[in-house]
C-alpha positions in Angstrom: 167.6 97.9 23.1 167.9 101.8 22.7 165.7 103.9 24.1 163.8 106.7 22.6 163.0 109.0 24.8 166.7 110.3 26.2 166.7 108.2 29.2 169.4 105.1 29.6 169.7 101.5 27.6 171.4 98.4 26.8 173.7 99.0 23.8 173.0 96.8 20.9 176.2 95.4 20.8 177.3 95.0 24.6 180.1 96.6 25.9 181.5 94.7 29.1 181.6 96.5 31.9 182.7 95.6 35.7 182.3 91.4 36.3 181.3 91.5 32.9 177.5 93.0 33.2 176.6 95.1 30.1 177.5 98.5 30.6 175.0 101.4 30.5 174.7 103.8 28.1 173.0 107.4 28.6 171.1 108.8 25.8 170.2 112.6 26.5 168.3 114.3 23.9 171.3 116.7 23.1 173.5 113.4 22.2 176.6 115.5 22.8 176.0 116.2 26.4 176.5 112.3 27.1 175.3 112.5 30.7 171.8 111.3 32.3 169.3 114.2 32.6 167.5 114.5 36.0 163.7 115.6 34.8 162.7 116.6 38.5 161.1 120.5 39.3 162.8 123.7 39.2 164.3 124.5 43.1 161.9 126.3 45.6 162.1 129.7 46.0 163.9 129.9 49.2 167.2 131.4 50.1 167.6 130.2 53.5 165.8 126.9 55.7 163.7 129.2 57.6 161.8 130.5 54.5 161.6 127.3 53.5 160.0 126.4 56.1 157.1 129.2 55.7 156.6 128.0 52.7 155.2 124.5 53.9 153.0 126.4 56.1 149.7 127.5 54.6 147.3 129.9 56.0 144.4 128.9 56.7 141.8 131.2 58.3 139.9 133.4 55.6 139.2 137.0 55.9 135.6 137.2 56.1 133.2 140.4 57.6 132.1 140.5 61.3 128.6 140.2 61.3 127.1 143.1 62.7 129.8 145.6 62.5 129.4 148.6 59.8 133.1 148.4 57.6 133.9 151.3 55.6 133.1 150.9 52.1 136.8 150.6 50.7 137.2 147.7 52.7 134.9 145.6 53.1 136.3 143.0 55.2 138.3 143.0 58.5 142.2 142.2 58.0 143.5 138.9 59.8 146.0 141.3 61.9 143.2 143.3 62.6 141.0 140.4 63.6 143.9 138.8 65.3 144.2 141.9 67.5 140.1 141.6 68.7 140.5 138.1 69.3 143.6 139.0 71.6 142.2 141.9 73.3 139.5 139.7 74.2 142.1 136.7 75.8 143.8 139.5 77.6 140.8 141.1 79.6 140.2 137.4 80.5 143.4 137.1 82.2 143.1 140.7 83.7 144.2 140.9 87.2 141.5 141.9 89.2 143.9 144.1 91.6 145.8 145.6 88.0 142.4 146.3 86.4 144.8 145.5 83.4 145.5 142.7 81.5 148.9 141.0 80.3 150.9 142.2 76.8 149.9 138.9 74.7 151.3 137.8 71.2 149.8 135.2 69.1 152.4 132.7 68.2 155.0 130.0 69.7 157.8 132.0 71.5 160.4 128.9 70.2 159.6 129.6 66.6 162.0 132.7 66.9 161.6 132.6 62.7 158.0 133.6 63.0 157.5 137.1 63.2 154.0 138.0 65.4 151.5 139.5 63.1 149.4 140.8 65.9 149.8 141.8 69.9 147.8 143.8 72.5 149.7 145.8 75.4 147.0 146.7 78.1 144.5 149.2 77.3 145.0 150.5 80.5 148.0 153.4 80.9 150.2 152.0 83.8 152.6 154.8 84.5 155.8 152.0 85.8 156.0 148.5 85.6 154.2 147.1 88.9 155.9 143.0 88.1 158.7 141.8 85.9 155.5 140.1 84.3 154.0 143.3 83.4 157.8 143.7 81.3 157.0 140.4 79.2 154.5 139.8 76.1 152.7 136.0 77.0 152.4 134.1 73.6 148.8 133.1 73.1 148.6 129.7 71.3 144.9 130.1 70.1 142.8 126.7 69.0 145.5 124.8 67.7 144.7 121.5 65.9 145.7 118.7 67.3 148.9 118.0 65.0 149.9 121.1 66.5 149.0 120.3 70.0 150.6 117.1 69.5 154.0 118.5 68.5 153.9 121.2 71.6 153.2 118.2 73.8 156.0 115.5 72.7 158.5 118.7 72.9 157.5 120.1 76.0 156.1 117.8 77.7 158.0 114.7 79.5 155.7 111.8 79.4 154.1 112.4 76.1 154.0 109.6 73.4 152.6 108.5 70.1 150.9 104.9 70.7 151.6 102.9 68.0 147.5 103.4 66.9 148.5 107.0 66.5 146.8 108.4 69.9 148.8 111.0 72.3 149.7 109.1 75.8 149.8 111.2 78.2 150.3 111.8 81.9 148.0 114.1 84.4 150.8 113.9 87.2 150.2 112.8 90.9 145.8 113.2 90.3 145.0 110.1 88.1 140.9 111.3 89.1 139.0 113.8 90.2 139.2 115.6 94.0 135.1 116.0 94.6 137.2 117.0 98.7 138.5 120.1 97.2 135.7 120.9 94.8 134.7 125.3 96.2 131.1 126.4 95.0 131.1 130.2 96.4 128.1 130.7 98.1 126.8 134.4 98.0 123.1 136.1 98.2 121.9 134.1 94.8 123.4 130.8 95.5 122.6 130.7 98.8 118.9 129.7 97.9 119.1 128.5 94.5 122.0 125.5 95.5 121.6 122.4 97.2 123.4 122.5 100.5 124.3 120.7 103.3 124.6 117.1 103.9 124.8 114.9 100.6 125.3 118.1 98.7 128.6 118.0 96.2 128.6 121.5 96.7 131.3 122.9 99.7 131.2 126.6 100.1 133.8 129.1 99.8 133.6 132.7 100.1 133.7 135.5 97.4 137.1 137.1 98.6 138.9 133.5 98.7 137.9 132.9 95.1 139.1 136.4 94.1 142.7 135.2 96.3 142.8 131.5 94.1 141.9 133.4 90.8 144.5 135.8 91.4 147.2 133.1 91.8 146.0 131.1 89.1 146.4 134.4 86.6 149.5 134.9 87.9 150.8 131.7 87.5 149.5 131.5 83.6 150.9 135.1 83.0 154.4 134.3 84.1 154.7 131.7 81.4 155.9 132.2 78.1 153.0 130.9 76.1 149.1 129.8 77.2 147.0 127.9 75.2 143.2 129.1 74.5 140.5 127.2 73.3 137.3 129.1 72.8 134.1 126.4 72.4 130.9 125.5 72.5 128.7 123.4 75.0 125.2 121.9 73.9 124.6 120.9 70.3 121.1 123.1 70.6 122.3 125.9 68.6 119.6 128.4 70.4 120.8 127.0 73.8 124.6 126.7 73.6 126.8 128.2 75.8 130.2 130.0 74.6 133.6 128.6 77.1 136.6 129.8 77.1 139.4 127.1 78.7 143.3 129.1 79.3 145.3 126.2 79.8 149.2 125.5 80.7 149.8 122.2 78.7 148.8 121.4 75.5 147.7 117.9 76.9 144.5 120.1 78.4 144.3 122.1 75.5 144.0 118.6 72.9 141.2 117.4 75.8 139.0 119.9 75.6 139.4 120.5 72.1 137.6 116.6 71.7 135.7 117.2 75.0 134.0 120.4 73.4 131.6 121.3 70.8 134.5 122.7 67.9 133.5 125.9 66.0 133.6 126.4 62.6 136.2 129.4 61.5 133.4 131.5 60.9 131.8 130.7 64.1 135.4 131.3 65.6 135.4 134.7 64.2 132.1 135.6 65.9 133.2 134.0 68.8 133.3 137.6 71.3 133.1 137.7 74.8 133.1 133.9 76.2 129.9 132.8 78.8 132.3 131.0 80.6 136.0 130.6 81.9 138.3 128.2 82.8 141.5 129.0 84.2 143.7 125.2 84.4 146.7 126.8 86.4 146.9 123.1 87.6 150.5 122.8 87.7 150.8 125.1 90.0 149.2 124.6 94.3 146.7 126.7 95.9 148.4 128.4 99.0 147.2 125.9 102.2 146.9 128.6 104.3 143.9 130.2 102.5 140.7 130.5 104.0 138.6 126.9 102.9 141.7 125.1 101.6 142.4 121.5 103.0 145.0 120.7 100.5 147.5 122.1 97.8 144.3 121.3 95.2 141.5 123.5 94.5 138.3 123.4 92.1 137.0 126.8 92.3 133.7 127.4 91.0 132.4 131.2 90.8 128.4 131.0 89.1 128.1 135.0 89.1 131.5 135.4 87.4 130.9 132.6 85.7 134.8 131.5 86.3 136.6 127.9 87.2 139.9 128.0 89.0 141.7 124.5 89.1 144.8 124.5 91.3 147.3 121.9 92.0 146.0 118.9 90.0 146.4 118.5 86.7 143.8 115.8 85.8 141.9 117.0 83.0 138.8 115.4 84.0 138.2 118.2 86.4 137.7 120.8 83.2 134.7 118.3 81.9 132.7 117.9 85.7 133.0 121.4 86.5 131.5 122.5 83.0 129.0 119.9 84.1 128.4 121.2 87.1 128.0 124.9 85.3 125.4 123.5 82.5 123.6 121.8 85.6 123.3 125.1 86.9 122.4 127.2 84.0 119.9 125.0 81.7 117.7 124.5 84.8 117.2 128.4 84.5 116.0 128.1 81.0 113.3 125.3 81.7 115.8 122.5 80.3 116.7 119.6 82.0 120.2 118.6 82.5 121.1 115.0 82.6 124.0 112.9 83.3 122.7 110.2 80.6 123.8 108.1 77.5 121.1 108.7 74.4 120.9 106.9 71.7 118.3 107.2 68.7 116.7 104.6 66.6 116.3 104.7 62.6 112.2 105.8 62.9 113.4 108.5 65.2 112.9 107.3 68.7 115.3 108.0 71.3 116.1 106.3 74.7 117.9 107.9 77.5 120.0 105.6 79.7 121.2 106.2 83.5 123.5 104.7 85.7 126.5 104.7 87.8 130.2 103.3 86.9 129.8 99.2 86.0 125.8 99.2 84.9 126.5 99.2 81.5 125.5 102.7 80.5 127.9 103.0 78.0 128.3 99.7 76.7 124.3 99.6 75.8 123.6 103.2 74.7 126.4 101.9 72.3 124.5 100.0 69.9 124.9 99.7 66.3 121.8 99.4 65.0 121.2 102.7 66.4 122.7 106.2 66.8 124.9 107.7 69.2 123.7 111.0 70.1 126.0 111.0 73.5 127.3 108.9 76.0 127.4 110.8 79.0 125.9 114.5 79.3 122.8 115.6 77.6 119.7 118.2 78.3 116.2 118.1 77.4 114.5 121.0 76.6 111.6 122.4 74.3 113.4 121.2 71.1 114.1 117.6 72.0 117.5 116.2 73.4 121.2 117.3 72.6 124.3 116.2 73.7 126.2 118.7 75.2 129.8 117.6 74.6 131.4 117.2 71.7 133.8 114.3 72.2 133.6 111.3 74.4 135.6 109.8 77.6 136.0 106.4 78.0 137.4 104.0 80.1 140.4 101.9 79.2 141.2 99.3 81.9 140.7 96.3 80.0 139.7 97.4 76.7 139.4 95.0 74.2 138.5 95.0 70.5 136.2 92.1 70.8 134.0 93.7 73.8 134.4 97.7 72.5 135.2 97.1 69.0 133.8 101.1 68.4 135.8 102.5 71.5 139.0 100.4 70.5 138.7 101.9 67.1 138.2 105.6 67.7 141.4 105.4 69.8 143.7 107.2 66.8 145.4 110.1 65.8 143.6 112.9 68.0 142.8 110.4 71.2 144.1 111.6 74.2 145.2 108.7 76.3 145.7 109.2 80.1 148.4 107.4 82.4 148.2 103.9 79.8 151.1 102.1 80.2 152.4 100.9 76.6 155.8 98.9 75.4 158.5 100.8 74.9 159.6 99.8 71.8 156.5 99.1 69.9 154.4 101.7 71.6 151.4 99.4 72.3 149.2 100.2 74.7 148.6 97.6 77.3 145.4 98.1 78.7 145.4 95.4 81.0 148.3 97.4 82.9 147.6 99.0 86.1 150.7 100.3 87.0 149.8 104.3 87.0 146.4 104.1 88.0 143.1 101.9 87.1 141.4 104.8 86.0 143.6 105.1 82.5 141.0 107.0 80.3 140.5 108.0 76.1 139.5 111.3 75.2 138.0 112.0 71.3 135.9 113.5 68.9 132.2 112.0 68.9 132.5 111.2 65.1 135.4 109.4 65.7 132.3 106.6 66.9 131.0 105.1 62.7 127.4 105.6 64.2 127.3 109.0 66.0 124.5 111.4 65.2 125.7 114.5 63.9 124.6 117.1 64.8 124.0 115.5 68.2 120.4 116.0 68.6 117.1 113.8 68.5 113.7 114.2 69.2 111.6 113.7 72.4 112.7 110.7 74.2 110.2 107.6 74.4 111.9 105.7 76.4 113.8 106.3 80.4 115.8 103.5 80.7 117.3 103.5 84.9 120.5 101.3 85.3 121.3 99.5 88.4 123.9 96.2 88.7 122.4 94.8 91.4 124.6 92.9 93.2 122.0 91.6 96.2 120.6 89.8 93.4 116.5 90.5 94.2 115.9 93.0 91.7 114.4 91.8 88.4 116.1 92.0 85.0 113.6 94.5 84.0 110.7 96.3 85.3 108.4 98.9 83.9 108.2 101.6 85.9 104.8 104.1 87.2 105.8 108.3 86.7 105.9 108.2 90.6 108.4 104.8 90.5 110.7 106.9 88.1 111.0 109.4 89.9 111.6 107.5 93.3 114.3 105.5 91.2 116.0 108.3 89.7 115.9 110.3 93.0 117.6 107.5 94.8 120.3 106.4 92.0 121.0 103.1 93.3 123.5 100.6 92.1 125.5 97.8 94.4 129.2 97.1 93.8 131.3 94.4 95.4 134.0 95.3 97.8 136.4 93.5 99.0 137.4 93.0 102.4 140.7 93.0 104.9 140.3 89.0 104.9 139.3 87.9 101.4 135.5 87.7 102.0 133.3 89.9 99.1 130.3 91.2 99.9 127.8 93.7 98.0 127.8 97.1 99.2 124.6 99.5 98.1 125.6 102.7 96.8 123.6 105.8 95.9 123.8 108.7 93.9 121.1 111.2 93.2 119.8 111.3 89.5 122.4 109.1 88.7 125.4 111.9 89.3 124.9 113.2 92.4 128.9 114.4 92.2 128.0 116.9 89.7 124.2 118.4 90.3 124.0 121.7 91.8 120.2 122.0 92.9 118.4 119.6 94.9 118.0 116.2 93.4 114.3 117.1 93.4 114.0 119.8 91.2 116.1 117.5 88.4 112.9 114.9 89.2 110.3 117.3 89.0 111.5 118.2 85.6 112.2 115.1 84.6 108.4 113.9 85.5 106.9 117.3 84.0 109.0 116.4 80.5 108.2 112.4 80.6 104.8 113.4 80.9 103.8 115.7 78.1 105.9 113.7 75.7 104.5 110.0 76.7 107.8 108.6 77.8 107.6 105.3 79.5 110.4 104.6 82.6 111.9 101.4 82.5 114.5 100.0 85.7 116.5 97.2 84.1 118.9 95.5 86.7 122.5 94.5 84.4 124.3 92.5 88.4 123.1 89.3 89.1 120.3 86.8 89.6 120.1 83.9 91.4 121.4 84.7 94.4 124.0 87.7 95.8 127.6 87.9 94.5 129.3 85.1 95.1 126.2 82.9 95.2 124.6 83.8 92.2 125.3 84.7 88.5 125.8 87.8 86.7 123.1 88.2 84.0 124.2 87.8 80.7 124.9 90.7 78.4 123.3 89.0 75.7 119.9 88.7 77.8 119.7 92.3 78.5 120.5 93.7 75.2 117.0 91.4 74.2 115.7 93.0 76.6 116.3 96.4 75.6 115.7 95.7 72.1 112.3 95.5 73.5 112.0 98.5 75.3 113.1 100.3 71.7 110.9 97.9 69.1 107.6 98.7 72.3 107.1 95.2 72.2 107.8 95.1 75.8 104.6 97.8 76.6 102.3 95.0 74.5 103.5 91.8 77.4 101.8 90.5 80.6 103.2 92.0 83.8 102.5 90.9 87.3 104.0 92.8 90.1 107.0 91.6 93.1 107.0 91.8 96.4 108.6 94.8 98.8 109.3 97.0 95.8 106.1 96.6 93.8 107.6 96.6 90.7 105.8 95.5 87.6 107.7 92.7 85.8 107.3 90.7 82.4 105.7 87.3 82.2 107.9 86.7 78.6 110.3 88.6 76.7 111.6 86.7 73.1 115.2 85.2 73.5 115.3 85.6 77.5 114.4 83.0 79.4 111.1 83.5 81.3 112.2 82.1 84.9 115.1 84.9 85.5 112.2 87.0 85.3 111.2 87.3 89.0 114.4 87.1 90.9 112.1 85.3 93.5 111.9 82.0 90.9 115.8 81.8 90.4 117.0 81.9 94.3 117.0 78.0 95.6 117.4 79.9 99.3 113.7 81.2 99.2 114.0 82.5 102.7 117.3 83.8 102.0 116.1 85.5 99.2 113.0 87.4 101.1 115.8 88.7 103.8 117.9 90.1 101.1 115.2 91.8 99.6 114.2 93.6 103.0 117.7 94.3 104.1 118.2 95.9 100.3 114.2 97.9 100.5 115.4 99.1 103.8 118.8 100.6 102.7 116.4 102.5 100.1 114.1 104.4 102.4 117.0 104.9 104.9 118.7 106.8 101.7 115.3 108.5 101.1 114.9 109.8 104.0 117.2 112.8 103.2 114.6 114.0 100.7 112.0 113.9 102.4 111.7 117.4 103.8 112.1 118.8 100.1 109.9 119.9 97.4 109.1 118.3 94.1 107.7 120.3 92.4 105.0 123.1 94.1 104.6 120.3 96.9 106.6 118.8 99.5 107.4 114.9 98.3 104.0 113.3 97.5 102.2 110.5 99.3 102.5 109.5 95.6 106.0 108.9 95.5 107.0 107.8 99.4 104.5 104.8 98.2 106.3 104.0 95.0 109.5 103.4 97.2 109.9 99.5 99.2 107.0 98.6 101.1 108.3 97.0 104.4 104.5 95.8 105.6 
């Protein structure tokens, strides 16, 4: 059959062509040309591969006025160059040496794209008669908020180590650190810190000395200068829009510069182009050791935090976790100030609008049951409380990957994708699956991403008053009950101690349960007294009507090894009371030692793992692992006592809500 529209057909009558298959004939609309026409475009408008390769690149950020500023009235908006050049100015006086007064030439752009011309640079404001440095000689190229298929490309290139997993995350590795270094975490302490931060013994906080920052800062500056290109990421902290706090993080791999850009609150182009003077800054010269013979240093890693700069230095380690905790530690710092109440807590939000805060250590289940879905994510980890309500303060979240599973985290499995960072995994090397069983590079392989990257987060990442304080512990003694609800003066007892047991092993085999405690639940990361946090917390739990709750997630039935863990299902009932408030309408009676209020009946739990006390066959065995465990308390307890909650010393109030050993 012929065709009629010029392209190709079978002749009518078949000519025979090779092994005797009909032969093709083309039927171009101009007969006489007798050849097959190729339809396609007309060729781009290149001349060579490199203006080619503009041409796939679109620009993206608009030219739009700076609010506040008085343009001239033939041009109404700022130029990109022009903006470019601010924005530039503004990274070099961050990375001004303090002994220069100057900062470094900077460029915006990838030195390896020798195509690209710069559209914008900034030599030093500052006249400088001679070069002082072959550094002062060089322009640094400034890779400013790149998205992460940008930062994924400068990290396969440049950095050995970097994959794509076969769910499309970026594998990385954060060198010989695989965790933090709380040992080599610096808090200067000068004439306002000195009374305002908790010191001394339990405190996070180890002092350093003005001048010895200024010495780290110096070498981190350097260090960052003397590449070739930096990467900047100016963000946001706390989803509050009257409370946020502008960071700027100046970073040596693009592995950092992809973590915070989950980790942190992303602006919007607009709000990028307003962005000005940052509140804070970061500099990550990781890679690179603090000098061991400076004053304070113990090893070739140093956290350096400066609170009247408002500066982080990180030395020698290159774990990125270091970046989130230190902002941590900053927001603990500087929402206090502002009458808002900084918490290291999940949050979560029902669909009537009532929002539960949850708090625990590592292995009590914070994550797992602030993630529900039936409700919405606000955060997982760091949150504040202030006069508006509750917002998260981070914009991404950071999970845990030994022994992830699809079945047990189906939303944490799933938001591991294209834009997941993925530290120290171990995957196959042909099929690039992550095994997360593997624990080859560390136990503490982790997933950094975006909050909406979880199908039931809350954005913008802010709720309403919380109705509900839900305190963690996984008991591993076994004597605390599944649930309790809690008096103010019992919160705050509970929250000041921030107990949890975890099981440790032993030279010879034999487990046991070791006690552990942690002030308000992140001890590692507050920088006033645990008591102030409390006194806040009771002030805000207070006006709003919140009730505390101290739901034990170990085991029942005896210690570790003895008894049973509680099942997951079990406690999830039991939360879904503390949310529905059908748990405030049930019959309590009260334990023994800790005086702790505890349900008679909860629906779809049974009602004898109630009272730990009912579920021990060893009755005596279970009253002397109650004492030994109320005695651990009030020897922890006894480091607050001295301290003030509030306007007075710790209350009568509160000592009594603690273990009762009479």
């Amino acid at each position: 059959m012929s065709s009629d529209n010029g392209e190709f057909s079978f002749p009518r009558t078949p000519t025979k062509g090779r092994n005797g298959l009909p032969k093709i004939q083309t039927h171009g609309k101009k007969q006489e040309d007798q050849i097959c026409h190729d339809d396609s475009a007309p060729p781009v408008k290149a001349q060579t591969i490199d203006e080619l390769h503009s041409l796939q690149r679109k620009r993206s950020v608009p030219n739009t006025p700076i609010k506040g500023e008085t343009q001239p009235a033939f041009n109404a908006a700022v130029s990109e160059e022009e903006r470019q050049k601010q924005q530039l100015q503004s990274i070099s006086a961050s990375l001004a040496s303090l002994t220069r007064e100057t900062g470094p030439k900077v460029v915006r752009g990838d030195p390896d794209r020798k195509s690209e011309t710069p559209r914008a640079h900034v030599t030093p404001t500052h006249h400088v008669a001679a070069p002082t440095s072959d550094s002062s000689l060089k322009f640094t190229h400034i890779l400013y908020n790149l998205s992460p298929a940008e930062l994924y490309e400068q990290a396969i290139k440049y950095e050995k180590g970097s994959f794509i997993t076969s769910s499309g995350a970026l594998a990385t590795l954060s060198g010989a650190k695989t965790g933090r270094s709380p040992r080599d975490k610096r808090v200067v302490r000068d004439e306002t810190t000195e009374d305002e931060l908790w010191w001394g013994k339990g405190s996070p906080n180890i002092e350093m000395d003005e001048h010895t920052f200024l010495v780290n800062r110096e070498r981190a500056v350097d260090y960052l200068c003397s590449l070739d290109k930096v990467y900047v990421n100016d963000q946001f902290l706390n989803w509050d829009p009257v409370h946020r706090i502008k960071v700027r993080i100046v970073s040596a791999r693009a592995y950092h510069s992809l973590f915070m850009h989950n980790m942190c609150i992303r602006p919007t182009t607009e709000e990028l182009e307003d962005f000005g003077t940052p509140d804070f800054t970061i500099y990550n010269a990781g890679m690179f050791p603090c000098n061991r013979y400076t004053h304070y240093m113990t090893s070739s890693t140093s956290i350096d935090l400066n609170l009247g700069r408002r500066e982080m230095v990180i030395l020698g380690t290159q774990y990125a976790g270091e970046m989130k905790k230190g902002l941590f530690g900053v927001m603990h710092y500087l929402m206090p100030k502002r009458q808002i109440l900084s918490l290291h807590s999940g949050c979560n939000m029902g669909k009537n609008g009532d929002v539960a805060l949850f708090f625990g250590l590592s292995g009590t289940g914070k994550t797992t049951l602030s993630t529900d879905h039936n409700r919405y994510l606000i955060g997982d980890d760091e949150h504040c409380w202030s006069e508006n309500g509750v917002s998260n303060i981070e914009g991404g979240c950071y999970a845990k990957c030994i022994d992830l599973s699809k079945d047990k985290e189906p939303d944490i499995f799933n938001a591991i994708k294209f834009g997941t960072v993925m530290e120290n995994v171990v995957f196959d090397e042909h099929t690039r699956e992550v095994d997360y069983s593997d624990k080859s590079v560390t136990e503490n392989t982790r997933a950094a991403y975006p909050i909406e990257y979880i199908p039931n987060a809350k954005i913008p990442c802010v709720g309403p008053h919380p109705k509900n304080v839900i305190l963690l512990a996984c008991d591993a003694f076994g004597v605390l009950p599944p649930v309790s609800k809690l008096s103010l003066a019992q919160t705050m007892y509970h929250f000041i101690s921030g107990y949890t047991a975890l099981v440790a092993g032993t030279e010879d085999g034999i487990k046991e349960p070791q006690a552990t405690f942690s002030a308000c639940f992140g001890a590692a990361f507050i920088m006033l007294h645990p008591t102030k946090y409390a006194a806040m917390l009771a002030e805000k739990m207070k006006k709003h009507g919140a009730t505390g709750w101290l739901v034990n997630t170990g085991w029942s039935g005896g210690s570790y090894g003895s008894g049973k863990r509680i099942k997951l299902a079990y406690t999830r009932k039991i939360i879904d009371a503390i949310h529905s408030g059908k748990l405030l309408e049930a019959n309590y009676t009260k334990t023994e030692i800790f005086g702790l209020e505890i349900p008679t009946e909860i629906e779809g739990v049974p009602s004898e793992i109630l009272d730990p006390a009912n579920t021990w066959p060893d009755k005596a065995g279970h009253r002397e692992t109650l004492v030994k465990l109320g005695g651990l308390f009030k020897n922890n307890f006894e480091g607050f006592l001295n301290y003030k909650i509030g306007s007075d010393n710790v209350t009568e109030e509160i000592l009594a809500a603690g273990p009762n050993m009479e």
